[in-house]
C-alpha positions as CSV (number, residue, x, y, z in Angstrom):
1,X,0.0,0.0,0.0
2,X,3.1,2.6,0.9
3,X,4.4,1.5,-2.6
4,X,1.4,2.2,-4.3
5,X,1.0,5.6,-3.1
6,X,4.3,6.6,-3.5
7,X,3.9,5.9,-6.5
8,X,0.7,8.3,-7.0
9,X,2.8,10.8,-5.5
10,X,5.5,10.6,-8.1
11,X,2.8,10.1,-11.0
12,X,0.9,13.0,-10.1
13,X,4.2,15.6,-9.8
14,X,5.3,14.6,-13.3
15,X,2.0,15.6,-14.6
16,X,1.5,18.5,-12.5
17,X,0.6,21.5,-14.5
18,X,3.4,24.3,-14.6
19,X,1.0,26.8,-12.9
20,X,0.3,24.7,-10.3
21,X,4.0,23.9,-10.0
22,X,4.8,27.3,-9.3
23,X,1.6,27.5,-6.6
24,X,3.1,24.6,-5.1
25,X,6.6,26.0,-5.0
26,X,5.5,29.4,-4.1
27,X,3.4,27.6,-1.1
28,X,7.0,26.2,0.3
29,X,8.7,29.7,0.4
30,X,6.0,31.0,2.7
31,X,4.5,34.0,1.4
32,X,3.0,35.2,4.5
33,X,6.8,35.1,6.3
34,X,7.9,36.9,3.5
35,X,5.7,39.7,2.9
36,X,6.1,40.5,6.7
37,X,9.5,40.6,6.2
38,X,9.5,43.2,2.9
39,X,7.4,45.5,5.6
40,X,9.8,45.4,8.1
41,X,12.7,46.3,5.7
42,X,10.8,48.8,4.3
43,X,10.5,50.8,7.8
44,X,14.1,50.4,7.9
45,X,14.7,51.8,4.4
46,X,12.3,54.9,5.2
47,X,14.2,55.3,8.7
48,X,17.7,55.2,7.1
49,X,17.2,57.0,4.2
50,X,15.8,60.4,6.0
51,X,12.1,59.9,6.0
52,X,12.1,59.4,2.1
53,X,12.1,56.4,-0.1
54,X,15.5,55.7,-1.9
55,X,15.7,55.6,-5.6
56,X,13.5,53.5,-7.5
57,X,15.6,50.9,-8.9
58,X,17.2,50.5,-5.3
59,X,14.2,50.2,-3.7
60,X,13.1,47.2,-6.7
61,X,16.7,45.5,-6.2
62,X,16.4,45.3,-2.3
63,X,12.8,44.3,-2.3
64,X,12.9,41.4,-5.2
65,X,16.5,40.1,-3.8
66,X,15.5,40.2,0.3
67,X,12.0,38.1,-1.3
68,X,14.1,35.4,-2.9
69,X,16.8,35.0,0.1
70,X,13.7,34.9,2.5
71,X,11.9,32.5,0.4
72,X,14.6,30.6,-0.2
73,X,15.2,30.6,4.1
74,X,11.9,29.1,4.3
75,X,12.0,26.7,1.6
76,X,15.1,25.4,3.5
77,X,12.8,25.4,6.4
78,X,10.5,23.3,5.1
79,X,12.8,21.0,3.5
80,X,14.5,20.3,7.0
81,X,11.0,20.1,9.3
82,X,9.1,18.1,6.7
83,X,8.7,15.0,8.8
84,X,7.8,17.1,11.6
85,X,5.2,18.7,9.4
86,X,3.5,15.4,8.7
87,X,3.1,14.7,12.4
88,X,1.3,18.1,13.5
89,X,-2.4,18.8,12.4
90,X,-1.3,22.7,11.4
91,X,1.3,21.6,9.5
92,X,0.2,18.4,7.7
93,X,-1.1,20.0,4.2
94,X,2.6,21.4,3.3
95,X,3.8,20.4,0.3
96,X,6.5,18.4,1.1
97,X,5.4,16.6,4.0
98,X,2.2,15.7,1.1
99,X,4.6,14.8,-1.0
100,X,3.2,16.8,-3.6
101,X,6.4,18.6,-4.6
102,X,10.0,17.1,-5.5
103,X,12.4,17.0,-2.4
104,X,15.3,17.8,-5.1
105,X,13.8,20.4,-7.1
106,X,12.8,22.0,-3.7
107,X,16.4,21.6,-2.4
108,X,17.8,23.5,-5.8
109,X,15.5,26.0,-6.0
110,X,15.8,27.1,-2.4
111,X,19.9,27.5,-2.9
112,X,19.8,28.9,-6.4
113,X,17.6,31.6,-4.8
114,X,19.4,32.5,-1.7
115,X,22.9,32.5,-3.8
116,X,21.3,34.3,-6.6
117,X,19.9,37.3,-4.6
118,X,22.9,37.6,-2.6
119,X,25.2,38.4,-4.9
120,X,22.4,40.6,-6.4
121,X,22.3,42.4,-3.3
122,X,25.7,42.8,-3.0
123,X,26.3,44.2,-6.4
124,X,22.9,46.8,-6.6
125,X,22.4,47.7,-3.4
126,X,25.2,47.1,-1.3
127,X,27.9,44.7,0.3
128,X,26.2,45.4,3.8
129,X,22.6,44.7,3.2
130,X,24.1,41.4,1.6
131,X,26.0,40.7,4.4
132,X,23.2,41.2,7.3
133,X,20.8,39.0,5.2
134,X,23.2,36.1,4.9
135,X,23.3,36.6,8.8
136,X,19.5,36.1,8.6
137,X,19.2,33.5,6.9
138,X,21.5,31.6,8.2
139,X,20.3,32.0,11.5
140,X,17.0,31.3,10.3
141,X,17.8,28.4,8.2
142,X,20.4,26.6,9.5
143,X,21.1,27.5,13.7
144,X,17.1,27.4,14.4
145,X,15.9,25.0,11.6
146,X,18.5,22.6,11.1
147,X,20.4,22.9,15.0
148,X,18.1,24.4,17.7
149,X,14.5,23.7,16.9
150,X,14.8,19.9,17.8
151,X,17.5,20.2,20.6
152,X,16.6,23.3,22.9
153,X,13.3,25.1,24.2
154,X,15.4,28.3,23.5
155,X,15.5,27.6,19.8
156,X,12.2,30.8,19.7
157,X,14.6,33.2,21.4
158,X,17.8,31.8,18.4
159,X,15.5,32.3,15.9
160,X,14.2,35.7,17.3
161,X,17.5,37.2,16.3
162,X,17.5,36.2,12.7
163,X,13.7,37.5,12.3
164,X,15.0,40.6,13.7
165,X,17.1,41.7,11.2
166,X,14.4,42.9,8.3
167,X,14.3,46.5,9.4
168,X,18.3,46.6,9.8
169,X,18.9,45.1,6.2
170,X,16.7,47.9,4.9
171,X,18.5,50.3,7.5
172,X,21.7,49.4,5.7
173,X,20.8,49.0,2.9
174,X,20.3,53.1,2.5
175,X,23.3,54.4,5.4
176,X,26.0,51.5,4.3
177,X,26.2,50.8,8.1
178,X,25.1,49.5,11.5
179,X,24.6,52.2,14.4
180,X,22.9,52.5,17.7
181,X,19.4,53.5,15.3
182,X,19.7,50.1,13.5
183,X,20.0,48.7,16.8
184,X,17.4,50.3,18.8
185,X,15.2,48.5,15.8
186,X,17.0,45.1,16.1
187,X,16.2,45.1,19.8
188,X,12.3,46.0,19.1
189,X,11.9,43.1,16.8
190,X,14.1,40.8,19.0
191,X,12.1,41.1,22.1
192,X,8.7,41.6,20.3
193,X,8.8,37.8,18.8
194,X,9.3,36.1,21.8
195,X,5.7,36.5,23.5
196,X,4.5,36.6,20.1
197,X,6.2,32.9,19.4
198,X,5.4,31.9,23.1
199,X,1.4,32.4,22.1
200,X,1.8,30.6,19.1
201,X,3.5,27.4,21.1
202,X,1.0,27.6,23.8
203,X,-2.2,26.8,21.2
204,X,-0.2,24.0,19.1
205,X,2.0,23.0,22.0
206,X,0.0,19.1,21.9
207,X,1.1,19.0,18.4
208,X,4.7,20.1,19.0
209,X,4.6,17.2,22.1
210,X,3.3,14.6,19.4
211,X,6.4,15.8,16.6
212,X,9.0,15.9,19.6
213,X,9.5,19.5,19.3
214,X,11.0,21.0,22.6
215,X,9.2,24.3,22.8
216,X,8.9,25.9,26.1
217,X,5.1,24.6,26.6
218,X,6.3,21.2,26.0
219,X,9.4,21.6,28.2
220,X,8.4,23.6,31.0
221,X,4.6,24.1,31.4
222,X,1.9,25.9,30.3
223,X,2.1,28.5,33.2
224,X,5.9,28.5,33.4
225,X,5.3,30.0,29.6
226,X,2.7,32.3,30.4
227,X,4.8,34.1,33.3
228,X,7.8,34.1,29.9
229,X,5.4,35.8,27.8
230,X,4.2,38.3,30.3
231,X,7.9,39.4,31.3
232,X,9.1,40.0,27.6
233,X,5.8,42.0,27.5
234,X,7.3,44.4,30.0
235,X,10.6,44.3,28.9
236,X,9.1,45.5,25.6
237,X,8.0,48.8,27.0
238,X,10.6,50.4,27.8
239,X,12.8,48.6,24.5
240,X,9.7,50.0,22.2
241,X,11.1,53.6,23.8
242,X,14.4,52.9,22.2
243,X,14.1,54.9,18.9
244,X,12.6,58.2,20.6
245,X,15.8,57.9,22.9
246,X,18.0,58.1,19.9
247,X,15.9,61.1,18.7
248,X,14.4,59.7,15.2
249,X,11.1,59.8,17.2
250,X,9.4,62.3,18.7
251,X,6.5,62.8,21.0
252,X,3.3,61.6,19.0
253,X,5.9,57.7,19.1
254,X,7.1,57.9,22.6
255,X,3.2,58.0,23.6
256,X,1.9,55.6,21.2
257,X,4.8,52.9,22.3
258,X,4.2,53.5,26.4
259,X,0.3,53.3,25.5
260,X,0.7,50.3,24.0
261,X,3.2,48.6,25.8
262,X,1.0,49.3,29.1
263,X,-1.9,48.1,27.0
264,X,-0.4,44.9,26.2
265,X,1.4,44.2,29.5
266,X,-2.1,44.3,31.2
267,X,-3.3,41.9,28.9
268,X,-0.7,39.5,29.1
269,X,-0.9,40.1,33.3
270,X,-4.6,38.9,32.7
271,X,-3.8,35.9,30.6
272,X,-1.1,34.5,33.4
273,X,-3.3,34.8,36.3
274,X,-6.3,33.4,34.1
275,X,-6.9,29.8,34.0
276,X,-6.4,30.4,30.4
277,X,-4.4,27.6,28.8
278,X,-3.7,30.2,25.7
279,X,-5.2,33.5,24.8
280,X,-5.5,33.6,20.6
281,X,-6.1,37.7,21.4
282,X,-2.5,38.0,22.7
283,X,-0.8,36.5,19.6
284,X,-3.1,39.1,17.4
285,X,-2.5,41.7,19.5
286,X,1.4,41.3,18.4
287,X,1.1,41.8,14.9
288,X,-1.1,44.9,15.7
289,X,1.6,46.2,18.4
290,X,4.0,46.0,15.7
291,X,2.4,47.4,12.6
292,X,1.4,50.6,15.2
293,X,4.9,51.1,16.3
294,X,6.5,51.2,13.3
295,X,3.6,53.2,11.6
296,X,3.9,55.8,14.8
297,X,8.0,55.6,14.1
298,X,7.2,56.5,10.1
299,X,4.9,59.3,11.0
300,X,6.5,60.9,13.8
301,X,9.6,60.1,11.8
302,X,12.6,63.1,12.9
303,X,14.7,63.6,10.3
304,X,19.2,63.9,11.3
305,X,20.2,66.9,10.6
């Protein structure tokens, strides 16, 4: 019976149809991850570039290159965690742990793109946008997915420093360099995915227990997380403050981040004294704490002069 559909499997990817090849393919690289990540890197190009958009061409170079290294990052991904995938219920319709798409081709493809768009990178925007994205997706692809994921409970706070780069690739991308602004935005995106992970691990945590994952709900409890999740959310207050400190904010972004850091500590308070096992509303309330910040930061934007 294995065989046999095995043997489907191969039949139908030979006569897959080339748009659905490319649906399939596209599917791997994880659109979602990667669109979130052209946001972020835009923020950074804004920020780094004086509260203006660089030159057209740049701005088409950095965007198309950073989408194919980031795609290719999560093709990697997906290659690595596909017999995890088949094993957890969120997970299971992939396309590789179906078996719908060709282990090889996805292997190829994911390395052609990330070697391709570096040295793109390198040559039409700049050596030092290369070099930070390289950092990412290393990080991402090989010292979480490949090394930490399956050995440590502290593989979300390993990966949290490769998703944090984004807005510092577009930061150098425009300056040429790393300074205490493209750190102040490092540190915001390094501290805001860890209760934003920790939520996510909390609702699927039986299905990381059944694929043997060692995430901290697994490892150390559901409550031991919760009290993790509601101490980054304070240390994210006062981190969020981090760009008016180094005076590319003003006052419209100092109160918007301390409004919504309070905000979201209280919430987070209430979820680890609840009897809550997860709380859905603080993993949305992440993606909206983020896309406010930076929109405050673009607005109240302070140009150097």
């Amino acid at each position: 019976m294995q065989s046999h559909n095995i043997k489907s499997i191969s039949v139908a990817q030979q006569t897959m149809p080339l748009w659905k090849s490319v649906r399939v393919y596209l599917s791997i690289c994880k659109p979602n991850i990667v669109a979130l990540t052209l946001v972020a890197a835009l923020a950074g190009i804004y920020i780094g570039n004086n509260g203006v958009l660089p030159q057209l061409s740049m701005l088409i170079w950095l965007m198309t290159t950073l989408a194919f290294a980031t795609g290719g990052a999560c093709m990697i991904n997906n290659i690595y965690d596909q017999d995890i995938d088949r094993k957890m219920k969120r997970t299971a319709d992939r396309a590789l742990a179906k078996g719908v798409a060709k282990i090889n081709s996805a292997i190829t493809l994911a390395t052609t793109m990330i070697v391709v768009s570096l040295l793109l990178m390198a040559y039409f925007v700049n050596a030092a946008s290369a070099m930070v994205t390289a950092v990412g997706v290393f990080g991402y692809a090989v010292v979480y997915t490949m090394w930490a994921k399956r050995r440590t409970p502290w593989a979300n706070q390993i990966g949290g420093i490769a998703g944090a780069v984004p807005p510092v690739i577009g930061y150098v991308a425009v300056t040429g360099s790393l300074d205490m602004i493209a750190l102040s935005l490092f540190a915001i995106m390094v501290v805001w995915q860890q209760p934003h992970a920790l939520s996510l691990a909390l609702k699927y945590r039986e299905d990381y227990a059944k694929a043997g994952v060692p995430v901290i709900p697994v490892v150390h409890g559901v409550q031991n997380t919760k009290l993790r999740i509601f101490l980054y959310a304070a240390l994210l207050v006062p981190v969020s403050v981090l760009p008016y400190a180094v005076g590319i904010a003003g006052g419209l972004y100092l109160a918007v981040s301390v409004l919504l850091g309070l905000y979201y500590l209280g919430m987070c308070y209430k979820f680890y004294v609840s009897a809550k096992e997860y709380d859905i509303r603080i993993f949305l309330f992440t993606l909206l704490h983020l896309i406010a910040l930076f929109g405050a930061m673009m607005i109240n934007y302070i140009p150097a002069h």
